[in-house]
MIMIKE-616268 format. One record per residue (C-alpha): residue number from 0; residue in three letters; y, x, z. Coordinates in steps of 0.05 Angstrom, whole numbers, plus 5000, padded with zeros to 4 digits. Layout:
N
PT  num  residuo     Y     X     Z
PT  NUM      Ala     Y     X     Z
...
This chain:
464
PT  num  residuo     Y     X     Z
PT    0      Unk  5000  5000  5000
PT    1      Unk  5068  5026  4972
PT    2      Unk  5106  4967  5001
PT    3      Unk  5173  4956  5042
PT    4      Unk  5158  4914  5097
PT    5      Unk  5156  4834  5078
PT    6      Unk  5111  4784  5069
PT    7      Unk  5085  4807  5006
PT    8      Unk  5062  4859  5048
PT    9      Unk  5028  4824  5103
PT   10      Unk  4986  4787  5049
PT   11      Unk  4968  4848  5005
PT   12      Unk  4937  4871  5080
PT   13      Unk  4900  4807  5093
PT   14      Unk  4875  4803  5024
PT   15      Unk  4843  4872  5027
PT   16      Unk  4812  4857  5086
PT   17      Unk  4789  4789  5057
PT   18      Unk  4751  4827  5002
PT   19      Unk  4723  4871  5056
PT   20      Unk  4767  4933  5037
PT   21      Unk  4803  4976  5078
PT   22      Unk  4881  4982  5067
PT   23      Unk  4918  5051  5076
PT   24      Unk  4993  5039  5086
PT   25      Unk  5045  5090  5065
PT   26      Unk  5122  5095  5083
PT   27      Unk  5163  5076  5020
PT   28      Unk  5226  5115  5057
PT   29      Unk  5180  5184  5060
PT   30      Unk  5182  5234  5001
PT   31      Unk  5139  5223  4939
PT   32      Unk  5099  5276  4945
PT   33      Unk  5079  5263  5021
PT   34      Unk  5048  5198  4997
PT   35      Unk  5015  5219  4935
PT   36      Unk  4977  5273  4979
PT   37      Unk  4956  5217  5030
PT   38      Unk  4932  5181  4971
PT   39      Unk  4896  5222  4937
PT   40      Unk  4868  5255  5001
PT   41      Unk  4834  5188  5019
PT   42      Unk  4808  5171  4942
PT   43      Unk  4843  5096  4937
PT   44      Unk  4808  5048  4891
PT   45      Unk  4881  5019  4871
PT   46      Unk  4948  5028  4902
PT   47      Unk  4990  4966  4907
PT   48      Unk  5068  4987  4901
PT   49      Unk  5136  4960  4890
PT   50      Unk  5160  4977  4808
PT   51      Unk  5218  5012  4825
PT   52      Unk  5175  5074  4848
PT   53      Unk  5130  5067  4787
PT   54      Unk  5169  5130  4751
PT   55      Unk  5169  5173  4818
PT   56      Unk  5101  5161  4830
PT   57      Unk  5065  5172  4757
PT   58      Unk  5111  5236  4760
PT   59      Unk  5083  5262  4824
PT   60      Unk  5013  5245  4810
PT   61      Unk  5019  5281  4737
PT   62      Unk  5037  5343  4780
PT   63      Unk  4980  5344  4822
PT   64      Unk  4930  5316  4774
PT   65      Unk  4914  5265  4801
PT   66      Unk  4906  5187  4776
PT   67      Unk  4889  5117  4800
PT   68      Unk  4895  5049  4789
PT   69      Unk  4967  5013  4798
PT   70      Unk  4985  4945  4817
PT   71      Unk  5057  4933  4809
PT   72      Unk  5096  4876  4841
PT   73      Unk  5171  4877  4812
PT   74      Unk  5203  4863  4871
PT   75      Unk  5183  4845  4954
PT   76      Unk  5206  4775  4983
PT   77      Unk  5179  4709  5020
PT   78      Unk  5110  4728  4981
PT   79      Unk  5136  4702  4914
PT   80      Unk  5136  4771  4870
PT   81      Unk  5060  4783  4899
PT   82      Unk  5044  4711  4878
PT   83      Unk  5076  4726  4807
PT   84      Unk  5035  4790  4801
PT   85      Unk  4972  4762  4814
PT   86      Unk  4980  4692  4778
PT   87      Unk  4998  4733  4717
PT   88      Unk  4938  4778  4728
PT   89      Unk  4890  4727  4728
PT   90      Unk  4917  4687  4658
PT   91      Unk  4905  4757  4631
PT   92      Unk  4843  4777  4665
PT   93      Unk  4804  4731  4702
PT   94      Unk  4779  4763  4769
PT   95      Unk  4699  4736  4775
PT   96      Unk  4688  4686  4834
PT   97      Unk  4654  4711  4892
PT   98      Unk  4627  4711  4963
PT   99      Unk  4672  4721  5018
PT  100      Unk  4654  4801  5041
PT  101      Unk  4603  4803  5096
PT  102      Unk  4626  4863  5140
PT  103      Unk  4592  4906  5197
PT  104      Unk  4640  4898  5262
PT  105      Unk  4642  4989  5251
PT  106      Unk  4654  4980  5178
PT  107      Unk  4729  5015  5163
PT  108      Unk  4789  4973  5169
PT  109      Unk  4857  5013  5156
PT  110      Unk  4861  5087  5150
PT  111      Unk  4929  5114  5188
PT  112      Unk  4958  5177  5169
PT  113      Unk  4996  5221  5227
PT  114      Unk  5031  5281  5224
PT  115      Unk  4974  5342  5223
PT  116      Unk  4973  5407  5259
PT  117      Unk  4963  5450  5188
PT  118      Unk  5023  5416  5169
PT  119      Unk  4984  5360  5125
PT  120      Unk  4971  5295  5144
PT  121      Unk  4910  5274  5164
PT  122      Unk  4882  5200  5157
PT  123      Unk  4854  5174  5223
PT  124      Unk  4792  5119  5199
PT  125      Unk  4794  5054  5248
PT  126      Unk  4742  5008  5242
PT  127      Unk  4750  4929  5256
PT  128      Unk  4709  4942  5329
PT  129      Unk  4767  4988  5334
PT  130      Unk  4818  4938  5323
PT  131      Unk  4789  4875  5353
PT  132      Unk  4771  4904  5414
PT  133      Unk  4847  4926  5427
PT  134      Unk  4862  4858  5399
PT  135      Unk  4823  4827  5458
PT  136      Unk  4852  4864  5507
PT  137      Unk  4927  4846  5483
PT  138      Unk  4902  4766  5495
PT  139      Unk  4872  4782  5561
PT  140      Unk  4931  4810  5589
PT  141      Unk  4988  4782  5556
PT  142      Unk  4955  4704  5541
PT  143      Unk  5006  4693  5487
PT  144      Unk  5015  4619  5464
PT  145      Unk  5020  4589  5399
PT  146      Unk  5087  4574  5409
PT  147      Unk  5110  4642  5413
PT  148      Unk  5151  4686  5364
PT  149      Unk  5124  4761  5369
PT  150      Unk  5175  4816  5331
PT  151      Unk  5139  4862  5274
PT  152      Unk  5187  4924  5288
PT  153      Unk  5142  4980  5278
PT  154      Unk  5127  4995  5201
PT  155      Unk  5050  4985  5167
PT  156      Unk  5040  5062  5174
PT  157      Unk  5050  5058  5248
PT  158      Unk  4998  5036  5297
PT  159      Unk  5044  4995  5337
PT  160      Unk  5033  4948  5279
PT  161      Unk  4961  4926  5293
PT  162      Unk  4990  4893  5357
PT  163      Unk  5048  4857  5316
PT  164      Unk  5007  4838  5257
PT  165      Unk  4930  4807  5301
PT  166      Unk  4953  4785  5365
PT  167      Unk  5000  4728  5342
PT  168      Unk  4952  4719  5277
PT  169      Unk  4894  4700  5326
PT  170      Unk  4935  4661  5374
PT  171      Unk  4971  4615  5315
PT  172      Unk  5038  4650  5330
PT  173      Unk  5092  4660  5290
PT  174      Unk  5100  4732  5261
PT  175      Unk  5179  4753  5247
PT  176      Unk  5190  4806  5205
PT  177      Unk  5251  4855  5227
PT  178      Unk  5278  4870  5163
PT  179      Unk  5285  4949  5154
PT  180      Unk  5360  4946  5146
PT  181      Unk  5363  4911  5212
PT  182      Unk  5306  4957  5243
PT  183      Unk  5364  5015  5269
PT  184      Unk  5423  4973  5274
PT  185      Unk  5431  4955  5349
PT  186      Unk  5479  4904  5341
PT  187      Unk  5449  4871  5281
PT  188      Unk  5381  4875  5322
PT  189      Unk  5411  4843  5389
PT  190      Unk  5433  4776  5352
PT  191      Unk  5361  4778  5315
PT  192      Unk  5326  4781  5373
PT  193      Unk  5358  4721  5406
PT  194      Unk  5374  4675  5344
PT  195      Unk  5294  4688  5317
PT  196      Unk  5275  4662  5387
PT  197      Unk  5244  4731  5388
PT  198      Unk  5183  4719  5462
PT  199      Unk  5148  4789  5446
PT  200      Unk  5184  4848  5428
PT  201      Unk  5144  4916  5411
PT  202      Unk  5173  4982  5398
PT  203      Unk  5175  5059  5411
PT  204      Unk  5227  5066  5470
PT  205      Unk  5283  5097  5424
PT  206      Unk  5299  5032  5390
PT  207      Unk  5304  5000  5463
PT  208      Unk  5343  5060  5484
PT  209      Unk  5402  5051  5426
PT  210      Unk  5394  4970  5435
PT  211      Unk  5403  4976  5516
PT  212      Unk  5464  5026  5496
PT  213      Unk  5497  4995  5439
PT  214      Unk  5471  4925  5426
PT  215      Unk  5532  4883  5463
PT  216      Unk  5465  4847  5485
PT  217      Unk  5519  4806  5541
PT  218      Unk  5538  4765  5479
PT  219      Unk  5478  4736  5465
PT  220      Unk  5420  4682  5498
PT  221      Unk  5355  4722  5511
PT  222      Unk  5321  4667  5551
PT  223      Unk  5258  4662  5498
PT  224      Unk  5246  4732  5514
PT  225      Unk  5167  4744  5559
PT  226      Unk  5158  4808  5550
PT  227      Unk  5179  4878  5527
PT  228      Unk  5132  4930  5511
PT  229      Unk  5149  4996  5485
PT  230      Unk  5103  5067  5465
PT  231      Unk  5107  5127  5433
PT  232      Unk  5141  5165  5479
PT  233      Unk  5176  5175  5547
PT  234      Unk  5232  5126  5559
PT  235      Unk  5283  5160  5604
PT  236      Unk  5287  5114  5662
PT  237      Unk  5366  5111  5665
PT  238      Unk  5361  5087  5591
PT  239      Unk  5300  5032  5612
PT  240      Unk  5343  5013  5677
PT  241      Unk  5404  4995  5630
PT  242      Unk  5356  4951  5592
PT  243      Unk  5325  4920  5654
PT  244      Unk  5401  4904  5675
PT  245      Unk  5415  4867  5614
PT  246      Unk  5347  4830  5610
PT  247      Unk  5319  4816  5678
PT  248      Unk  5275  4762  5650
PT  249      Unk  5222  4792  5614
PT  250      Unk  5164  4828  5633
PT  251      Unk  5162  4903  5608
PT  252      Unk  5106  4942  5603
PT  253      Unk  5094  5019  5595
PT  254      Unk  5033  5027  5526
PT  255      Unk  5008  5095  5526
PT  256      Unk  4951  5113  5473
PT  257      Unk  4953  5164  5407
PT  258      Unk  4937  5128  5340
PT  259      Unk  4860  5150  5354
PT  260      Unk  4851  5102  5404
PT  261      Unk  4913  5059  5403
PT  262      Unk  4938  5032  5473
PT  263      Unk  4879  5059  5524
PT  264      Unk  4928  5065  5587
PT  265      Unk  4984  5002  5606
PT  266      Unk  5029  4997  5667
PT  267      Unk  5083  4940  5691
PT  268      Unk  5149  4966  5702
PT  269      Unk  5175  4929  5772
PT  270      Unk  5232  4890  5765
PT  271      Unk  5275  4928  5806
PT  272      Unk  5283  5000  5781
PT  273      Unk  5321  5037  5845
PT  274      Unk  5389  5066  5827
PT  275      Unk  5360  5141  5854
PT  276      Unk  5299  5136  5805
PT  277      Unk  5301  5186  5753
PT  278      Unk  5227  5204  5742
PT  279      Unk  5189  5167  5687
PT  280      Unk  5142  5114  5707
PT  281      Unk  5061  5123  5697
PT  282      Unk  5023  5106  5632
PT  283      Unk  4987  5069  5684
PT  284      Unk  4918  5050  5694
PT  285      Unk  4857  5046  5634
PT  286      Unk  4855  4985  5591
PT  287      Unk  4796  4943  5606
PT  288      Unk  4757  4966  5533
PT  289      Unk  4769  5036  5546
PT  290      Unk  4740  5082  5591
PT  291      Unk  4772  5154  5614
PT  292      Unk  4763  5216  5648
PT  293      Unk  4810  5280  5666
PT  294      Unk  4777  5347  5647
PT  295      Unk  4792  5424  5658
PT  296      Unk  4798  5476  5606
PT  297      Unk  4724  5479  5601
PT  298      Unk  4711  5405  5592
PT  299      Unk  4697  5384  5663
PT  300      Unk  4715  5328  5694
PT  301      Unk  4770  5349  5749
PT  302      Unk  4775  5296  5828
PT  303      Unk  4832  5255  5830
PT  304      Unk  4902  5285  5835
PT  305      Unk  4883  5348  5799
PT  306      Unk  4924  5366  5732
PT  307      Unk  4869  5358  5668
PT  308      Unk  4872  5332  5598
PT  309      Unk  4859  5255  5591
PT  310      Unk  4798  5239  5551
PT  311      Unk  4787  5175  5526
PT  312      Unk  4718  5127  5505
PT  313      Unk  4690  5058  5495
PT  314      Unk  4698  5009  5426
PT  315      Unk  4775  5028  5419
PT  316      Unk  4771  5102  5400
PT  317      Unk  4771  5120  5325
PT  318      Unk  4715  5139  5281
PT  319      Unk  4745  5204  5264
PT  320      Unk  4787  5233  5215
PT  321      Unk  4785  5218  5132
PT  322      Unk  4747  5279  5099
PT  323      Unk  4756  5327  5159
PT  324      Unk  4689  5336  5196
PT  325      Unk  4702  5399  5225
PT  326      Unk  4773  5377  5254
PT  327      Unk  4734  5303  5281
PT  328      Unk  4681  5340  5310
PT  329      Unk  4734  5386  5344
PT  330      Unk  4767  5321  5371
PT  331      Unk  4712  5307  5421
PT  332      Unk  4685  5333  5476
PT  333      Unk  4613  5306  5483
PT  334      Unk  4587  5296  5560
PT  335      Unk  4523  5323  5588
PT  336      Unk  4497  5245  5584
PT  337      Unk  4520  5244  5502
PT  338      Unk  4577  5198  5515
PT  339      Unk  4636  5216  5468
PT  340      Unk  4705  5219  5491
PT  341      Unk  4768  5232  5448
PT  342      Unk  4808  5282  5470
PT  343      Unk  4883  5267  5473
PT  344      Unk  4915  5332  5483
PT  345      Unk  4958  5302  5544
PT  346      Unk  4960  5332  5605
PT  347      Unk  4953  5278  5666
PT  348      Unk  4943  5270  5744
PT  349      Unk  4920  5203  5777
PT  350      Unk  4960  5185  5826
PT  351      Unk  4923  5148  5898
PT  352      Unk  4939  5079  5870
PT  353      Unk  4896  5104  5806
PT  354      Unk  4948  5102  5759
PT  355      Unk  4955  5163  5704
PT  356      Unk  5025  5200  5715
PT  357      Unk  5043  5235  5646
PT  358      Unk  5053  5308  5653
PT  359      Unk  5063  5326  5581
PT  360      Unk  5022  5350  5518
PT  361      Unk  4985  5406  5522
PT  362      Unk  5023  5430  5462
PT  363      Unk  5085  5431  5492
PT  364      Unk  5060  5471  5554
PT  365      Unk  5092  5544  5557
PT  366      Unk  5094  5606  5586
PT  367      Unk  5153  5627  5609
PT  368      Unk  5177  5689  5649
PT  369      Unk  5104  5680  5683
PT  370      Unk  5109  5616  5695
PT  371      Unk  5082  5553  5661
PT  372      Unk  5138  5501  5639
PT  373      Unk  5127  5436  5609
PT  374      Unk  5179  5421  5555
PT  375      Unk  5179  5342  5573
PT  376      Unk  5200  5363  5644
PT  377      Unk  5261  5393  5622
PT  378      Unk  5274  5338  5580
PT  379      Unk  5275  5289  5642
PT  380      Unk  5316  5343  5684
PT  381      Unk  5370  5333  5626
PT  382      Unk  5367  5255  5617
PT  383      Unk  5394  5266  5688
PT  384      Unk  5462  5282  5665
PT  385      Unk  5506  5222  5654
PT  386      Unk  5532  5240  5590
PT  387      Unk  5472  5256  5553
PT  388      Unk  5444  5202  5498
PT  389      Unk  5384  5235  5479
PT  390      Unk  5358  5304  5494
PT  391      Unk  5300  5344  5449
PT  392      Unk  5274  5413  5476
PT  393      Unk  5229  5464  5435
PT  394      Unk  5206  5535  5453
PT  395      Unk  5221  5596  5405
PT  396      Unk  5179  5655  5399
PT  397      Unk  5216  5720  5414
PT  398      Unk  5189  5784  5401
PT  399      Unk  5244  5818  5449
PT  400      Unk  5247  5763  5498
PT  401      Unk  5185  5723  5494
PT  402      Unk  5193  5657  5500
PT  403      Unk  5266  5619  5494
PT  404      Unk  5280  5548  5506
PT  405      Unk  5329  5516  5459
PT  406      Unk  5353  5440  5478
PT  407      Unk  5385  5400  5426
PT  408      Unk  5433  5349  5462
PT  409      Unk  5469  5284  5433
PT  410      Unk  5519  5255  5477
PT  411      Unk  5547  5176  5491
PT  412      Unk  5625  5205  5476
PT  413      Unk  5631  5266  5439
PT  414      Unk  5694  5277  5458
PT  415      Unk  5677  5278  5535
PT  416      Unk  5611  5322  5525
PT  417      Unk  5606  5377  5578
PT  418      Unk  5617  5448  5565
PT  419      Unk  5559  5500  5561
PT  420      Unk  5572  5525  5627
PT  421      Unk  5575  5460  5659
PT  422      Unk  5500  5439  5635
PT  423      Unk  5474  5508  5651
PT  424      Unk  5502  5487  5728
PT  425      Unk  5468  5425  5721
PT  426      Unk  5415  5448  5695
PT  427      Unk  5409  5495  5760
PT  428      Unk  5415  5440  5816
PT  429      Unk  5359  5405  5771
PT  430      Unk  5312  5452  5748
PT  431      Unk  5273  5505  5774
PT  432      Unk  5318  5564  5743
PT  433      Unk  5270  5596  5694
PT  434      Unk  5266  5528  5664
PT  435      Unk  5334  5528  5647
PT  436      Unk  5342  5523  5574
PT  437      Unk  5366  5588  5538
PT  438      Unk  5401  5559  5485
PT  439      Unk  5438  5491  5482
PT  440      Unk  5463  5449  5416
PT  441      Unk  5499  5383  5412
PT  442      Unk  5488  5340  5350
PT  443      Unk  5511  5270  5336
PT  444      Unk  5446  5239  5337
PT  445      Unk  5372  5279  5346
PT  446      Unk  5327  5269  5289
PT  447      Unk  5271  5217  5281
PT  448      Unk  5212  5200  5245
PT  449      Unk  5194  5144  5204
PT  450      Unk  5158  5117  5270
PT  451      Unk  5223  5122  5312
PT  452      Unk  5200  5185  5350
PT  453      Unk  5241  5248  5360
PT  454      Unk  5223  5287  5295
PT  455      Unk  5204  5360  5337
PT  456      Unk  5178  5387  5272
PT  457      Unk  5248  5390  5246
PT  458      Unk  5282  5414  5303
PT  459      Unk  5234  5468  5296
PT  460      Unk  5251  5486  5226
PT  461      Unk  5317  5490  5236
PT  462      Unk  5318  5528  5292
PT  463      Unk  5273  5586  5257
């Protein structure tokens, strides 16, 4: 799927799965020839794509030699063009009648491609036992009603979507799009929200962040609103307490889970958030169709209130990754019993009340001066500071120094942004001191990708 999101979209997805297929979304807004590798990579039987990136895309496959199939609709919009399309199709060609598909519950659903380590991306394979079990869970902890109105924020590509797109499908909800050009516009967002009659929003906290920030939320009714759930990422707490002040009446909850296993971990956020708060709240306690364990360095499982990776299992966790056997196999750690458990790469400790506190990934972890320093913790230490908007830290390799720590900053008022000096004191009175960043820059706004999350990988290229 090469489509912008609309509801031309939504039925090209439940039409592939109709005919027993599985779909493989791509972003339209990401560069040609990222989405000609993904498709190629995962061998597509036929690529269904708006016309105006018919030229771009015949060019980019030409250059990699590579072909397949096309089925273009001319435009995207209430369904109509994808009606058109098809109608015309079959006065030209009439498709043979057949027998609805009869599927295995671990036959493959929707491939998902996510950024990859070698700097490819790599297609994570989901199967509808995959799906459907975190489908379950959503309506045994939410109950949504047929009456509600859940938000489709997150784009195809994303896994957030698989919640927006099956839980209000199989409930007899109404789905609302969120138009992309509406998607990053707080203001245009806060009257959508409220004049769709929005009950279930979903989102990666960044969105909520600029919303709670720069929405002008006070002018509008949010009384339809149940619940708020964000993932992704970290939402700094001073950020999620603004929110919280403008809309007490929802419920919020914190979904952790990487697009391998989609949401394995959930906690409620209380409705009070305390004024002195400034640490992030837990990813909570397992989901009910997962199971998970904390291991050491050599694959143990670690007692309660230890420091370990999470590793997660049960009918949630992915069947591995498209085409890569050595890279799935290297994904799992497999327990003296044979049980397999996907291993996240996040670093945890449960807390006595059981819940999972986030430490950070173990690919941010670094040594520094002798000391280990977790990039996310540094992060929170500068969400302290009142004028900070967002806040992105990365380590650089230094051959003379070792390790530096550059923090790129954006600020509410750039006028009133503090001086160097002035966050290196804060920074102090915060932070252990060898966890003070090195190097400090202030841009308008910090980079994100097409899923809303700080874009790290291009911090990092600029900064080498």
């Amino acid at each position: 799927m090469y489509l912008p999101k609309s509801i031309d979209a939504v039925a090209t997805i439940f039409g592939v799965l109709e005919c027993g297929a599985a779909y493989v979304p791509v972003d339209p807004a990401a560069p040609v020839a990222r989405n000609a590798y993904i498709l190629a990579d995962c061998a597509v039987k036929i690529l269904v794509a708006e016309r105006r990136f018919e030229e771009s895309l015949r060019t980019e496959f030409a250059r990699i030699g590579a072909s397949l199939p096309f089925l273009f609709v001319e435009a995207t919009g209430g369904g109509v063009p994808l009606r058109r399309t098809l109608s015309s199709l079959q006065a030209s060609d009439p498709a043979a009648v057949s027998t609805s598909a009869e599927l295995s519950p671990d036959d493959l659903a929707y491939v998902l491609y996510t950024s990859g380590s070698t700097g490819k991306p790599k297609g994570v394979m989901l199967s509808h036992r995959n799906a459907l079990s975190f489908v379950d869970w959503c309506s045994e902890v939410f109950q949504p009603a047929d009456t509600e109105r859940f938000a489709s924020h997150a784009p195809f590509h994303f896994d957030l979507s698989i919640l927006d797109l099956y839980v209000p499908m199989r409930h007899g909800a109404a789905l609302v799009l969120i138009a992309d050009e509406t998607a990053k516009d707080p203001i245009g967002l806060a009257a959508t929200i409220a004049e769709r009659r929005i009950t279930s929003w979903y989102s990666a906290p960044s969105v909520l962040s600029m919303l709670a920030q720069y929405g002008r939320m006070q002018q509008h009714d949010y009384s339809a609103l149940r619940r708020v759930l964000f993932a992704g990422e970290v939402f700094p707490v001073k950020h999620l307490r603004t929110l919280t002040n403008h809309l007490p009446g929802p419920r919020y909850f914190n979904l952790y889970g990487p697009t391998e296993t989609n949401v394995c971990t959930y906690f409620e956020i209380p409705n009070h958030i305390p004024e002195e708060r400034t640490q992030p709240f837990p990813i909570g306690k397992t989901c009910s169709h997962c199971q998970a364990i904390v291991v050491n360095e050599q694959g143990q499982a670690i007692a309660t209130g230890q420091e370990g990776e999470l590793c997660i299992g049960g009918p949630g966790v992915m069947q591995g990754y498209w085409n890569l056997p050595e890279r799935t196999a290297s994904a799992f750690l497999t327990d003296p019993a044979g049980e397999r458990w996907y291993k996240t790469g996040d670093i945890v400790v449960e807390d006595a009340n059981g819940d999972y506190l986030y430490v950070g990934r173990r690919d941010r972890m670094v040594k520094k001066r002798g000391y280990r320093v977790e990039l996310g913790e540094i992060e929170a230490g500068l969400y302290r500071h009142p004028a900070v908007e967002e806040a992105a830290v990365v380590a650089l390799t230094d051959d003379e120094n070792g390790v530096r720590v550059k923090a790129y900053i954006s600020c509410k008022e750039a006028e009133k942004r503090p001086t160097i000096i002035e966050l290196k004191r804060f920074c102090a009175e915060n932070l252990p001191i060898y966890m003070v960043p090195d190097l400090f820059v202030f841009e308008p706004a910090l980079p994100k990708t097409s899923t809303d999350k700080i874009d790290y990988q291009k911090l990092k290229e600029t900064s080498n």
